[in-house]
One Martini backbone bead per residue (centre of mass of N, CA, C, O) as a GRO file, in nm:
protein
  407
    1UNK     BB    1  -3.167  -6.244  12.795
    2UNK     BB    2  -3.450  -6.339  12.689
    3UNK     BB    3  -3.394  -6.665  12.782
    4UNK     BB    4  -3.390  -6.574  13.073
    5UNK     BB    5  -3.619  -6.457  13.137
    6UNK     BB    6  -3.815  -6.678  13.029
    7UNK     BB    7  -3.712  -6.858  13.286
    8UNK     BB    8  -3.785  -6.681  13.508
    9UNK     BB    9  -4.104  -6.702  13.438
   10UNK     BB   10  -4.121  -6.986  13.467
   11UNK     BB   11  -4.029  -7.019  13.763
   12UNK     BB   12  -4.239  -6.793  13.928
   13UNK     BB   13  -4.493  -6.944  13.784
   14UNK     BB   14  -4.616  -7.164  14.001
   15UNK     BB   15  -4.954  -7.143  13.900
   16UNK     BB   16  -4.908  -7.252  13.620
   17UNK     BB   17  -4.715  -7.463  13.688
   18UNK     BB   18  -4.593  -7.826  13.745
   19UNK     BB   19  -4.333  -7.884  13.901
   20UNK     BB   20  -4.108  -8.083  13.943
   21UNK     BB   21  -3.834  -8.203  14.033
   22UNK     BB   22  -3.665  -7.951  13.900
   23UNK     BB   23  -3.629  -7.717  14.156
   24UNK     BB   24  -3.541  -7.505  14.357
   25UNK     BB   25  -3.729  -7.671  14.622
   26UNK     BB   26  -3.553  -7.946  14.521
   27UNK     BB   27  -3.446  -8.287  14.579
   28UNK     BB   28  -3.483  -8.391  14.289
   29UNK     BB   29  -3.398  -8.587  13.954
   30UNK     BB   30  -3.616  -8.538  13.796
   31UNK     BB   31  -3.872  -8.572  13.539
   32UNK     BB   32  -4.166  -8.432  13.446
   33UNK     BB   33  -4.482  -8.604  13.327
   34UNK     BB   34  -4.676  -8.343  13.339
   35UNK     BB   35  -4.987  -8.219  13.185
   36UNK     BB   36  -5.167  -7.991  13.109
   37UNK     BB   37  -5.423  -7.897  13.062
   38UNK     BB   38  -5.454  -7.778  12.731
   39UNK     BB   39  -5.119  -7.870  12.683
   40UNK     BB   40  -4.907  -7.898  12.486
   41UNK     BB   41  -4.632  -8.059  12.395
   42UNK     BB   42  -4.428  -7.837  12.353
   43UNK     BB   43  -4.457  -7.666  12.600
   44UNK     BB   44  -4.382  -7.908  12.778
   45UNK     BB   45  -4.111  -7.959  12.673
   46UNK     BB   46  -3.969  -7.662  12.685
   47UNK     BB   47  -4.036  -7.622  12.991
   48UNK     BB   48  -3.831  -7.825  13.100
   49UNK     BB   49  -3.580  -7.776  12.937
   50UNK     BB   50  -3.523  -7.523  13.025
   51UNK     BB   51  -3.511  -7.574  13.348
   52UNK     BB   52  -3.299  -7.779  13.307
   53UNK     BB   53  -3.054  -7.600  13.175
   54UNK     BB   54  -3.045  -7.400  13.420
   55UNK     BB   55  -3.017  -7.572  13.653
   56UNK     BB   56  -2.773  -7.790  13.527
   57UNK     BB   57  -2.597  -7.737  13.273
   58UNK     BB   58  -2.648  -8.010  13.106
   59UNK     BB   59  -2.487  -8.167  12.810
   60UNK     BB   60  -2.494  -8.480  12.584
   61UNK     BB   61  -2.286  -8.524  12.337
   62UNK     BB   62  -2.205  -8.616  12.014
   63UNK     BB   63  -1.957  -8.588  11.773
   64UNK     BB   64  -2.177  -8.352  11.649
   65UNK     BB   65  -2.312  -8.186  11.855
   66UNK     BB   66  -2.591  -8.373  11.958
   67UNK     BB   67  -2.790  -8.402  12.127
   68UNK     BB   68  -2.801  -8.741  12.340
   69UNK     BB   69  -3.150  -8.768  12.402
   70UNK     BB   70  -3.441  -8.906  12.413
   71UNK     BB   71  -3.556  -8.618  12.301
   72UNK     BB   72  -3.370  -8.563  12.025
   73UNK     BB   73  -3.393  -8.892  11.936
   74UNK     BB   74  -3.669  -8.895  11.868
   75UNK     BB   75  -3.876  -9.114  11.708
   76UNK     BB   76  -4.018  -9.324  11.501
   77UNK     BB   77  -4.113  -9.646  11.542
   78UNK     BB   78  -3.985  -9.755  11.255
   79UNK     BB   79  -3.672  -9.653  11.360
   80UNK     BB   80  -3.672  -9.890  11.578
   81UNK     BB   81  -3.441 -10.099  11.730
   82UNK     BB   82  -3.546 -10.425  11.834
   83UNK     BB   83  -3.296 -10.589  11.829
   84UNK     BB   84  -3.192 -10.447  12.121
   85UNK     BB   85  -3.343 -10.570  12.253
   86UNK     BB   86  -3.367 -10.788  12.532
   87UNK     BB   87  -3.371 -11.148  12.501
   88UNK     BB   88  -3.587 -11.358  12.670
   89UNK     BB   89  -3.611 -11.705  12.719
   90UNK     BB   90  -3.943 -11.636  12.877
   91UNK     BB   91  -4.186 -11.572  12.967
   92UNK     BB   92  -4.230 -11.687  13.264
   93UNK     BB   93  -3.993 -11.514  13.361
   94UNK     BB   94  -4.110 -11.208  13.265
   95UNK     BB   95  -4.347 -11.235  13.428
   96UNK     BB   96  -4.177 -11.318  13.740
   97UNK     BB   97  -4.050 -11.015  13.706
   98UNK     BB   98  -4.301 -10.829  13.722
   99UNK     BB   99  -4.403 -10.941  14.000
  100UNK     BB  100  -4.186 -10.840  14.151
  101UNK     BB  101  -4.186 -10.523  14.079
  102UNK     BB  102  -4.474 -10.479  14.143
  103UNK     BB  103  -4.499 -10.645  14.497
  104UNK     BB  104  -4.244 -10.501  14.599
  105UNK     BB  105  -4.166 -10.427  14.957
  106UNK     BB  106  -3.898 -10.200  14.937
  107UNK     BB  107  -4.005  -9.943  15.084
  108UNK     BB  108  -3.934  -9.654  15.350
  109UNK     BB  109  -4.131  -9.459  15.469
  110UNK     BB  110  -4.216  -9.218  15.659
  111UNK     BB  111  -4.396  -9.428  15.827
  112UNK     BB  112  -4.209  -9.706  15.869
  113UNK     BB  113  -4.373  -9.855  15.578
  114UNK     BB  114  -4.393 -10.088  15.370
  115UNK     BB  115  -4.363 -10.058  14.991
  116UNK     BB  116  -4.431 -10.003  14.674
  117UNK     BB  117  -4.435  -9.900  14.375
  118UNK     BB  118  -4.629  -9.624  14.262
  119UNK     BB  119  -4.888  -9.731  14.052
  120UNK     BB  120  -5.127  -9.520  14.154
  121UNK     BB  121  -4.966  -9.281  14.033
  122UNK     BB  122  -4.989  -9.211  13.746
  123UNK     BB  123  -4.910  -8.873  13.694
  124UNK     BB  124  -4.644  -8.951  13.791
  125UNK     BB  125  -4.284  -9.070  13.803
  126UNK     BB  126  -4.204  -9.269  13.636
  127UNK     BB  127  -3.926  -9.253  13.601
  128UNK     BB  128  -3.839  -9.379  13.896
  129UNK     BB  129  -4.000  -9.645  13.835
  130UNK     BB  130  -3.828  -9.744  13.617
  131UNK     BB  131  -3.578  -9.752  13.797
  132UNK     BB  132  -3.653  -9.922  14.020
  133UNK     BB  133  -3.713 -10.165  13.838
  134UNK     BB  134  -3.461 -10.225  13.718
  135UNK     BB  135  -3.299 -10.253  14.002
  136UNK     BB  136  -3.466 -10.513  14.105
  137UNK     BB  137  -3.412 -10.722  13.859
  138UNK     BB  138  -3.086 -10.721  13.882
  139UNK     BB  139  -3.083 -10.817  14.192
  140UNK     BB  140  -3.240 -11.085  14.091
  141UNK     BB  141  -3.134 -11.167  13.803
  142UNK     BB  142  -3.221 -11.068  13.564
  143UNK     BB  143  -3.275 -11.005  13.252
  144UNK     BB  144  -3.214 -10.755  13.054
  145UNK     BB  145  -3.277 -10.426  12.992
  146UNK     BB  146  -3.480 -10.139  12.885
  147UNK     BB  147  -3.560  -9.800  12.755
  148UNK     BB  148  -3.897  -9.659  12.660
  149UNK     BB  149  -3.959  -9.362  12.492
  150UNK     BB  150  -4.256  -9.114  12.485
  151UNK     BB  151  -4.386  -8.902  12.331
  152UNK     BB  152  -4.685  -8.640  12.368
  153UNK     BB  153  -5.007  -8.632  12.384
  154UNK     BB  154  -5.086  -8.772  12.610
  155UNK     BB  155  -5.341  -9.029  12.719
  156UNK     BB  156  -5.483  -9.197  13.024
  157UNK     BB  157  -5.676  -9.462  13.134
  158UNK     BB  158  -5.790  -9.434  13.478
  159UNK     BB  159  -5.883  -9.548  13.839
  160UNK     BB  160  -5.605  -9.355  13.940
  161UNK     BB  161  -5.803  -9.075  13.887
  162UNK     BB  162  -6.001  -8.834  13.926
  163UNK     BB  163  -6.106  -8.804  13.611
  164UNK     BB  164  -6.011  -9.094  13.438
  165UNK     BB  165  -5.691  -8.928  13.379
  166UNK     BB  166  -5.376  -8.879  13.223
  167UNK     BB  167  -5.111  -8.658  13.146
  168UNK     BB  168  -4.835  -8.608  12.919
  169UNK     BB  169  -4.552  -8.539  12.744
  170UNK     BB  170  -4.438  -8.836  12.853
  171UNK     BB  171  -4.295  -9.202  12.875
  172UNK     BB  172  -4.188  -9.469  13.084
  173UNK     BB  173  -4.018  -9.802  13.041
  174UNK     BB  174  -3.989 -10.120  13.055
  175UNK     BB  175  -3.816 -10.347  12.827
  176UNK     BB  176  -3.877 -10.683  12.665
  177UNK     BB  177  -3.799 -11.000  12.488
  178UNK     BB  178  -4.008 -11.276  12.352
  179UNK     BB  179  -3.979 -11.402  12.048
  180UNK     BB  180  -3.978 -11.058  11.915
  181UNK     BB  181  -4.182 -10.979  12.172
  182UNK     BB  182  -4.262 -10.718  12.287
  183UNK     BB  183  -4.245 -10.586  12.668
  184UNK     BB  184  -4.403 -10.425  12.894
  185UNK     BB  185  -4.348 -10.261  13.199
  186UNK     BB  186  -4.655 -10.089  13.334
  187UNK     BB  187  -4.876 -10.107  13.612
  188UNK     BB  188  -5.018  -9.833  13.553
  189UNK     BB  189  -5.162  -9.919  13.300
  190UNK     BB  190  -5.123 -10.294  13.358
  191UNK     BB  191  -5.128 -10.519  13.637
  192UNK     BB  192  -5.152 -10.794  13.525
  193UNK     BB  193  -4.944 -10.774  13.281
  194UNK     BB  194  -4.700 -10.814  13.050
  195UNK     BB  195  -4.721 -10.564  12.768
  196UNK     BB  196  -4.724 -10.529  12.468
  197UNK     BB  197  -4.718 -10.299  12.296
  198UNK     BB  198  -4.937 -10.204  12.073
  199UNK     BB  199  -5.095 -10.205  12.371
  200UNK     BB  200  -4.942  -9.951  12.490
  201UNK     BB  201  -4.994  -9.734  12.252
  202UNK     BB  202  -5.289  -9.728  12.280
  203UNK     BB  203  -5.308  -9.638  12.578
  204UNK     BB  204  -5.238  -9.356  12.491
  205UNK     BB  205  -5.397  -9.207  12.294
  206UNK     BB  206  -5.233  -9.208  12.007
  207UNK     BB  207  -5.117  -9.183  11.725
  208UNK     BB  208  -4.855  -9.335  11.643
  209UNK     BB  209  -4.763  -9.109  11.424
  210UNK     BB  210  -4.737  -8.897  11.669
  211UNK     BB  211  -4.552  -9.043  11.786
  212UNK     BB  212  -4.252  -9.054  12.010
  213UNK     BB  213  -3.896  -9.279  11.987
  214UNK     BB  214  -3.655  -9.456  12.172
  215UNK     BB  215  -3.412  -9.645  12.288
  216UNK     BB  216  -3.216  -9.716  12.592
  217UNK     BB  217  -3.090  -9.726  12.876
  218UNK     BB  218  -3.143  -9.821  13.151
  219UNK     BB  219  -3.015  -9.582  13.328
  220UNK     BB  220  -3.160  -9.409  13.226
  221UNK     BB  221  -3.402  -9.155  13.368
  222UNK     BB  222  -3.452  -8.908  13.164
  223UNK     BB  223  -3.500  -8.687  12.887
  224UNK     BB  224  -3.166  -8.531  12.951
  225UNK     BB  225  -3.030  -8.756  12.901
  226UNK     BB  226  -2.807  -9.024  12.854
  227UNK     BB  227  -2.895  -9.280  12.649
  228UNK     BB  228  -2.596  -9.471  12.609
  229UNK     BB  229  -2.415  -9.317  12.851
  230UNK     BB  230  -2.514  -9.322  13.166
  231UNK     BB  231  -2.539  -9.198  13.458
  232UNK     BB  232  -2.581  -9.360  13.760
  233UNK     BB  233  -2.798  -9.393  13.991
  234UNK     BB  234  -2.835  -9.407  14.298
  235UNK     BB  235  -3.024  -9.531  14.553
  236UNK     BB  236  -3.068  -9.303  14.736
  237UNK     BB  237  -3.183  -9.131  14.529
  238UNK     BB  238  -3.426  -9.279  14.426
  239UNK     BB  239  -3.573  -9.316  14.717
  240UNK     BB  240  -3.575  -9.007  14.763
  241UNK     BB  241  -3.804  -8.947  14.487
  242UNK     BB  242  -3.998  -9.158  14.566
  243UNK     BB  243  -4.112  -9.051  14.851
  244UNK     BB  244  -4.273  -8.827  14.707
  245UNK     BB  245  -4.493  -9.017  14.533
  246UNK     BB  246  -4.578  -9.174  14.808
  247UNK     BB  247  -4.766  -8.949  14.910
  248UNK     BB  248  -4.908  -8.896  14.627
  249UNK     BB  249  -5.049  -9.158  14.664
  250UNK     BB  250  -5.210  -9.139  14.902
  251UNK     BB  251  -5.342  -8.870  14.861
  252UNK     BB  252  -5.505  -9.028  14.608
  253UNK     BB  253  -5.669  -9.209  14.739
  254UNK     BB  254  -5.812  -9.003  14.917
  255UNK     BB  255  -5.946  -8.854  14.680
  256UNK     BB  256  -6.084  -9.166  14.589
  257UNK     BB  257  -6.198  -9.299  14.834
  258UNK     BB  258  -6.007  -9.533  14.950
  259UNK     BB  259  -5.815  -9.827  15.092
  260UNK     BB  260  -5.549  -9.754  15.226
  261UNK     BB  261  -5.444 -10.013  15.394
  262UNK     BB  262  -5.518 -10.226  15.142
  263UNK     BB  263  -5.360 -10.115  14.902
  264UNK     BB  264  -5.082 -10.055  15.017
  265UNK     BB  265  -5.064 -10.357  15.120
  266UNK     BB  266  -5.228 -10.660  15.021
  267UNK     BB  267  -5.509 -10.501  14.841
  268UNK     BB  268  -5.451 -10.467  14.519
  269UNK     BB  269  -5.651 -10.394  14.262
  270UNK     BB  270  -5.494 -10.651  14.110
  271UNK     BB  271  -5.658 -10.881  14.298
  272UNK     BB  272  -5.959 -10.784  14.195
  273UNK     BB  273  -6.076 -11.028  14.023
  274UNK     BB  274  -6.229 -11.178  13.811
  275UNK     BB  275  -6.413 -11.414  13.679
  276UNK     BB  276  -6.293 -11.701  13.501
  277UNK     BB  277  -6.304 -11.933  13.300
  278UNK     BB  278  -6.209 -12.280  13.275
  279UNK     BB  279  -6.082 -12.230  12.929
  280UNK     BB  280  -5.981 -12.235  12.617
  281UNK     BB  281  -6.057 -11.910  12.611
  282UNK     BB  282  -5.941 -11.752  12.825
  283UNK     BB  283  -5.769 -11.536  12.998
  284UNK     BB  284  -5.435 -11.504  13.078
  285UNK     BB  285  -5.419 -11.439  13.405
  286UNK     BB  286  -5.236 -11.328  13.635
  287UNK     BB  287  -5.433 -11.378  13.952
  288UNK     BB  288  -5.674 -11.497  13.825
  289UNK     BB  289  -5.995 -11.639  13.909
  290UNK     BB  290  -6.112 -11.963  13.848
  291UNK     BB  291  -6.361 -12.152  13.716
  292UNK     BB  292  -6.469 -12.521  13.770
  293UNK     BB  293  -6.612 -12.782  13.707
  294UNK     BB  294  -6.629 -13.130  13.901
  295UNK     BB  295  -6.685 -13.442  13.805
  296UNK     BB  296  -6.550 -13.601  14.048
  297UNK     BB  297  -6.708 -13.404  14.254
  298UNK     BB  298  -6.963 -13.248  14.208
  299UNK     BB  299  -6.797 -12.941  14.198
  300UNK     BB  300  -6.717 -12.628  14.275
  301UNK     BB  301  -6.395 -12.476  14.148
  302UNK     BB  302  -6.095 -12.265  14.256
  303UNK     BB  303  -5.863 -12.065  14.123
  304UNK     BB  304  -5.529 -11.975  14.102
  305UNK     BB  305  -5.332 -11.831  13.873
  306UNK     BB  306  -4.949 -11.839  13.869
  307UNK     BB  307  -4.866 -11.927  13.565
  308UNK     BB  308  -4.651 -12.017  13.277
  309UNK     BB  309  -4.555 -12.159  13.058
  310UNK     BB  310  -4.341 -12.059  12.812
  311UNK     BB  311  -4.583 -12.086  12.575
  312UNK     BB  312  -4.843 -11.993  12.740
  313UNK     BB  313  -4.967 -12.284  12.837
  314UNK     BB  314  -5.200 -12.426  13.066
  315UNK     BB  315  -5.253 -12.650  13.249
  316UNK     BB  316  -5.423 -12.839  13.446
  317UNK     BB  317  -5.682 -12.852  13.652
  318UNK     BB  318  -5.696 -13.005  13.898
  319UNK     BB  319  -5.894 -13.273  14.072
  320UNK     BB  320  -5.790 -13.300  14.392
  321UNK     BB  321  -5.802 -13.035  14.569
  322UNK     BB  322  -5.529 -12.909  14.460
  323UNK     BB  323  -5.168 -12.814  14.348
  324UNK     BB  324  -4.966 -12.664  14.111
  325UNK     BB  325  -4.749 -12.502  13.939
  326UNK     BB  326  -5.009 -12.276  13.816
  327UNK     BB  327  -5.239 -12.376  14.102
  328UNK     BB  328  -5.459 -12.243  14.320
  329UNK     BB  329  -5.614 -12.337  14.554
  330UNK     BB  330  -5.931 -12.191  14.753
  331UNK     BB  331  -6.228 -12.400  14.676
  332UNK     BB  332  -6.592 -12.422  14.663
  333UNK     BB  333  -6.625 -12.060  14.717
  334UNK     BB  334  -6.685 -11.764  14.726
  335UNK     BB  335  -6.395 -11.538  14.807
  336UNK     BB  336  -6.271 -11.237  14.889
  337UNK     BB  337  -6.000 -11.229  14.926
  338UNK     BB  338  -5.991 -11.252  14.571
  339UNK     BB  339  -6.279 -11.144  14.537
  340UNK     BB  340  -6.532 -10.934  14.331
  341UNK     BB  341  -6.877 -10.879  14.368
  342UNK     BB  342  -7.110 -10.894  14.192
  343UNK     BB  343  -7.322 -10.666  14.067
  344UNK     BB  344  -7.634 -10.432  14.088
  345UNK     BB  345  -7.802 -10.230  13.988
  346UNK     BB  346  -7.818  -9.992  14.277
  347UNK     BB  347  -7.591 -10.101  14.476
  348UNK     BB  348  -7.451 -10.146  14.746
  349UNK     BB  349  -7.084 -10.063  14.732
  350UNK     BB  350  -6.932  -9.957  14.566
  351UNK     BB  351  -6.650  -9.908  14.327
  352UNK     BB  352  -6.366  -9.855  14.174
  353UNK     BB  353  -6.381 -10.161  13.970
  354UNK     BB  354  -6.629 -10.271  13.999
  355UNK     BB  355  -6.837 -10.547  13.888
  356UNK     BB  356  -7.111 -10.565  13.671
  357UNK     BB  357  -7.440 -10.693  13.567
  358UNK     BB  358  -7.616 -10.783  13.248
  359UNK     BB  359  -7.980 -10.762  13.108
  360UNK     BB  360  -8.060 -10.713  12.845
  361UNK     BB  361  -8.308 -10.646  12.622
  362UNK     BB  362  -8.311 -10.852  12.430
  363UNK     BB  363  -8.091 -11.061  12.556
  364UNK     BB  364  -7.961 -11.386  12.670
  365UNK     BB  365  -7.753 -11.257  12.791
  366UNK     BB  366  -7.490 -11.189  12.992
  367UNK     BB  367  -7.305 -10.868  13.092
  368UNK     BB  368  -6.960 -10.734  13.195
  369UNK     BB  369  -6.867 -10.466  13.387
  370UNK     BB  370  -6.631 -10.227  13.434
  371UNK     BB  371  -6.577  -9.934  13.681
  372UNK     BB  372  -6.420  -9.637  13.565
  373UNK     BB  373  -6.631  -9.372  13.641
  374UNK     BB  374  -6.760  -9.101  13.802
  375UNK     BB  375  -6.907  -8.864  13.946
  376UNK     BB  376  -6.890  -8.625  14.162
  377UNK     BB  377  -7.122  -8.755  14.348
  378UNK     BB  378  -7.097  -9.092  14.271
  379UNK     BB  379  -7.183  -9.172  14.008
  380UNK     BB  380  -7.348  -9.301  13.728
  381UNK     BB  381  -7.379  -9.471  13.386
  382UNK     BB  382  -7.468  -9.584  13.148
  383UNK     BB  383  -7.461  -9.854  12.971
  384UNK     BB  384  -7.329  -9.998  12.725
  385UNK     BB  385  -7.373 -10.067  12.396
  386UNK     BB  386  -7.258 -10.337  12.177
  387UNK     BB  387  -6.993 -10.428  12.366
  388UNK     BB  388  -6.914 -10.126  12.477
  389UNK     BB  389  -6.736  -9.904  12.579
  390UNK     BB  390  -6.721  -9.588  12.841
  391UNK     BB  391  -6.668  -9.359  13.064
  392UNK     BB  392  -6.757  -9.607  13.277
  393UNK     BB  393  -6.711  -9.849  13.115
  394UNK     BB  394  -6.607 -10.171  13.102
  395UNK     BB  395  -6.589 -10.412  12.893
  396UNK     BB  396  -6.587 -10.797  12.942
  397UNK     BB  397  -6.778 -11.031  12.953
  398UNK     BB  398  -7.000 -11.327  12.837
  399UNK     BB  399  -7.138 -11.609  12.936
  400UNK     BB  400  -7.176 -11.672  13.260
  401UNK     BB  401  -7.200 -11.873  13.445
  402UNK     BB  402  -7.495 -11.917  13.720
  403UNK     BB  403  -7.263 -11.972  13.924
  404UNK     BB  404  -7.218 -11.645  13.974
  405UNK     BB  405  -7.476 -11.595  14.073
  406UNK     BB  406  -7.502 -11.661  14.399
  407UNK     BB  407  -7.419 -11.381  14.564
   0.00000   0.00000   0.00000
């Protein structure tokens, strides 16, 4: 009786908690990853546990009678077997399956809208994304995929947050692995391309070994299912769950004062990249904007990367003023349509996410930084000093040629 009552009461307070999918009045089926401020890692996930199990009563256990769910088989990092995980062929076919899960608009929401799903509410709703992700790449024949869960203390910085970051007290994602690297897909995360392992755990802003790992099948759902031998959820149950986060996207937009028409149609924050030089040092951004002189024309020419071959190399970008494999020719000025107009201190338009250019005293180089969070006036902070983050600005490169100032 002690732990039903203690179950009530954590029922009852719904204004303790920010209760997720499954509740009294909800008809989703899946586990909230969110943590409250303040709500330690065992807190939030005892109470989900609890409500779990009382209010489904189902439990699925291997042969010594222990349950064998991502939550209670979570280990360390170093005990997880990567050699599980599917190796697919190829990098760019695993870039060219991200693009396509990040950017496919195959949900309709309730005002007859076509949606992508919700990558912009980082707050909740993992496991959902992470099922219909694996379910987008299925069904387009891509090569098969695993589902790893983190446990711990999580917090990540996001631009798509009213705070400029977001609590979990678990995270899950699509893996798959290319010549034995791991590749998290995870556009919450990360939009611009699938993301490193290790790099996906850094963002995670906690040290590794305090986090918790299990790695399960692509149909595992949430926290409370069975890792290895999950019930397929429906997809029509998929879709009425992503469609509650689907609002939730819109209202954090709007509470974000962003825009909305173009952000959830065609102008996702991830369309809006900086210019990058394009020379062998570059960075290998898929969807990202690159600029080179033309001697041949001896014009500045525009380039959208459209993918990498398998070894992640690009080919070289045309010379009249063509496309090939890897580019898109755009023009020869900056166009809007692609890119976003960089910045300079006290200049009005900004929004978070603008790029700004600084010139340090005493230092010849021009260094660029990206907008990652306001105060609540709408106001920002001073740059960061030797090119590094803080609360307000993202370092990103520096030595960008003259050409990118002209506008």
């Amino acid at each position: 009786m002690i732990v039903n009552k203690a179950i009530l009461i954590l029922l009852l307070t719904s204004t303790w908690i920010q209760c997720w999918a499954i509740d009294v009045n909800s008809e989703l089926t899946g586990i909230s990853a969110t943590r409250n401020k303040g709500e330690s890692y065992e807190s939030a996930a005892l109470k989900y546990e609890m409500l779990y199990l009382n209010l489904k009563q189902t439990k699925k256990r291997n042969k010594r009678g222990i349950e064998y769910t991502p939550k209670n088989i979570a280990t360390s990092i170093t005990n997880i077997d990567f050699s599980e995980i599917p190796k697919w062929d190829s990098y760019s076919n695993l870039n060219n399956a991200f693009m396509s899960g990040r950017d496919s608009q195959f949900i309709t929401d309730e005002n007859n809208v076509k949606r992508r799903l919700p990558w912009l509410y980082p707050q909740d709703g993992c496991f959902v994304r992470a099922a219909l992700l694996s379910r987008i790449l299925t069904d387009n024949n891509y090569q098969d995929t695993k589902k790893l869960f983190v446990f711990g203390k999580l917090k990540a910085t996001t631009i798509n947050a009213p705070d400029g970051s977001v609590s979990w007290w678990y995270h899950v994602a699509v893996v798959a692995s290319v010549q034995d690297t791991v590749y998290v897909f995870d556009p919450s995360i990360d939009p611009s391309a699938p993301i490193k392992l290790n790099k996906w755990i850094k963002n995670l802003t906690n040290p590794v070994d305090e986090l918790k790992f299990s790695l399960c099948d692509k149909n595992t759902y949430h926290p409370f299912s069975s890792c290895n031998n999950p019930t397929k959820i429906s997809k029509n149950i998929l879709l009425s769950d992503i469609n509650y986060y689907l609002n939730l996207e819109k209202s954090n937009l709007i509470d974000l004062k962003r825009n909305i028409k173009q952000e959830l149609a065609d102008n996702p924050p991830w369309r809006n990249k900086i210019i990058y030089l394009a020379d062998e040092s570059s960075p290998k951004t898929v969807g990202g904007t690159y600029v080179k002189y033309n001697h041949y024309s001896n014009k500045v020419e525009y380039f959208i990367l459209n993918n990498f071959n398998d070894e992640q190399v690009i080919n070289d970008i045309p010379t009249h003023q063509n496309n090939n494999s890897h580019w898109t020719y755009i023009g020869t000025s900056f166009n809007e349509n692609y890119v976003q107009k960089i910045m300079s201190w006290s200049e009005d338009g900004y929004v978070l996410g603008s790029v700004f250019k600084h010139n340090p005293p005493n230092y010849k180089k021009t260094v660029y930084f990206r907008l990652i969070n306001l105060d609540t006036d709408g106001s920002y902070g001073d740059f960061p000093t030797n090119n590094q983050d803080n609360r307000y600005w993202e370092y990103l490169e520096e030595d960008y040629p003259s050409l990118l100032k002209l506008k």
